[in-house]
C-alpha positions in Angstrom: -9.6 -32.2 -25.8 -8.8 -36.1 -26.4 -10.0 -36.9 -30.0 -11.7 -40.8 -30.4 -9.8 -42.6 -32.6 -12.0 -43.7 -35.5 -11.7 -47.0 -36.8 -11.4 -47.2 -40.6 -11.7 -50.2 -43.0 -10.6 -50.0 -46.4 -12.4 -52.9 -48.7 -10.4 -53.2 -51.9 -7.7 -55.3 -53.9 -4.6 -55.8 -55.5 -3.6 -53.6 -58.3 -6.4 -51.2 -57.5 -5.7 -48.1 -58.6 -8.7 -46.1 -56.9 -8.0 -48.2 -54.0 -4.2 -47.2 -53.8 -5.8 -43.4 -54.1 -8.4 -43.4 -51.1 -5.6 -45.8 -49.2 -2.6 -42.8 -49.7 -5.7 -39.9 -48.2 -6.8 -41.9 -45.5 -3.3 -42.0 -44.6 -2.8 -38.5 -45.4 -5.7 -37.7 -43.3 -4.3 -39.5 -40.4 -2.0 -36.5 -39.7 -5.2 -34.4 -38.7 -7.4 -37.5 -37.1 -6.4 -40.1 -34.8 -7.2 -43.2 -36.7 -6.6 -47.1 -36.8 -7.0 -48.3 -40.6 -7.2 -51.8 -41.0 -6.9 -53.2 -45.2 -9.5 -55.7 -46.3 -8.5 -57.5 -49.8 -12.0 -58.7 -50.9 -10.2 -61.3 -53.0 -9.4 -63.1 -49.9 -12.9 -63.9 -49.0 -15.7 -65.0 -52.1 -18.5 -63.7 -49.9 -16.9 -60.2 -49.5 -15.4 -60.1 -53.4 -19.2 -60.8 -54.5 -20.9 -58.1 -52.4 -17.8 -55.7 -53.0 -16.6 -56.1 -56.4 -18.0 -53.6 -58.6 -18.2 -50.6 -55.7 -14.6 -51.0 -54.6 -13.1 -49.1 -53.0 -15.5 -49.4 -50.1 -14.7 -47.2 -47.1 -16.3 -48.3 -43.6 -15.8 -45.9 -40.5 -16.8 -47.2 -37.0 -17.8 -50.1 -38.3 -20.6 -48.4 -40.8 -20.0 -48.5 -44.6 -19.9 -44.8 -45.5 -18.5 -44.8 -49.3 -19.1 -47.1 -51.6 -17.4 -46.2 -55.3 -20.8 -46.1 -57.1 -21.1 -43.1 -59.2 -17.9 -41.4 -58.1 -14.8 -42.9 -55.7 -14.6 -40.9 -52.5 -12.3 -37.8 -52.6 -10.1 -36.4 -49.5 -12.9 -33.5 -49.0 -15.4 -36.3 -48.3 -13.1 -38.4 -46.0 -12.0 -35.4 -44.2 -15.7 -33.8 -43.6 -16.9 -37.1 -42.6 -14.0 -37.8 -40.2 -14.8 -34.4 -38.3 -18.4 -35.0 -38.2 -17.4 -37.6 -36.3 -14.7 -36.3 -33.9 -17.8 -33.7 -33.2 -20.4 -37.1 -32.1 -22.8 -36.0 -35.1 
């Protein structure tokens, strides 16, 4: 069975350490799900560093923002459940 490939976005910025974190188990969790993950460095746009700021890292899957670092940053469990959920079409 062909998996889709999701298409991730990782909002974040230099010298991010929580961003460096959910960057290293996206890639980690490439090994399980075919994925394209594309790095956004809000700093680069004052529109994006505005909205983004104080909830980076932001994760967007499919074009859909899924995690934004709120109360908690997003762990691996998270990615990986989300991921499945849709490799399933749910």
């Amino acid at each position: 069975m062909n998996k889709k490939q999701l298409e991730v976005v990782l909002y974040g910025r230099p010298k991010c350490h929580l961003c460096d974190d959910v960057e290293l188990a996206i890639r980690c969790l490439a090994e399980e799900f075919p994925l394209q993950l594309h790095m956004v460095d809000i700093e680069s746009d004052a529109q994006l560093h505005e909205e983004m700021m104080l909830v980076i890292p932001v994760v967007a899957i499919d074009g859909e923002v899924v995690f934004r670092s709120i109360t908690h940053v997003v762990t691996m469990e998270e990615l990986r459940e989300e991921f499945q959920k849709r490799q399933l079409g749910r």
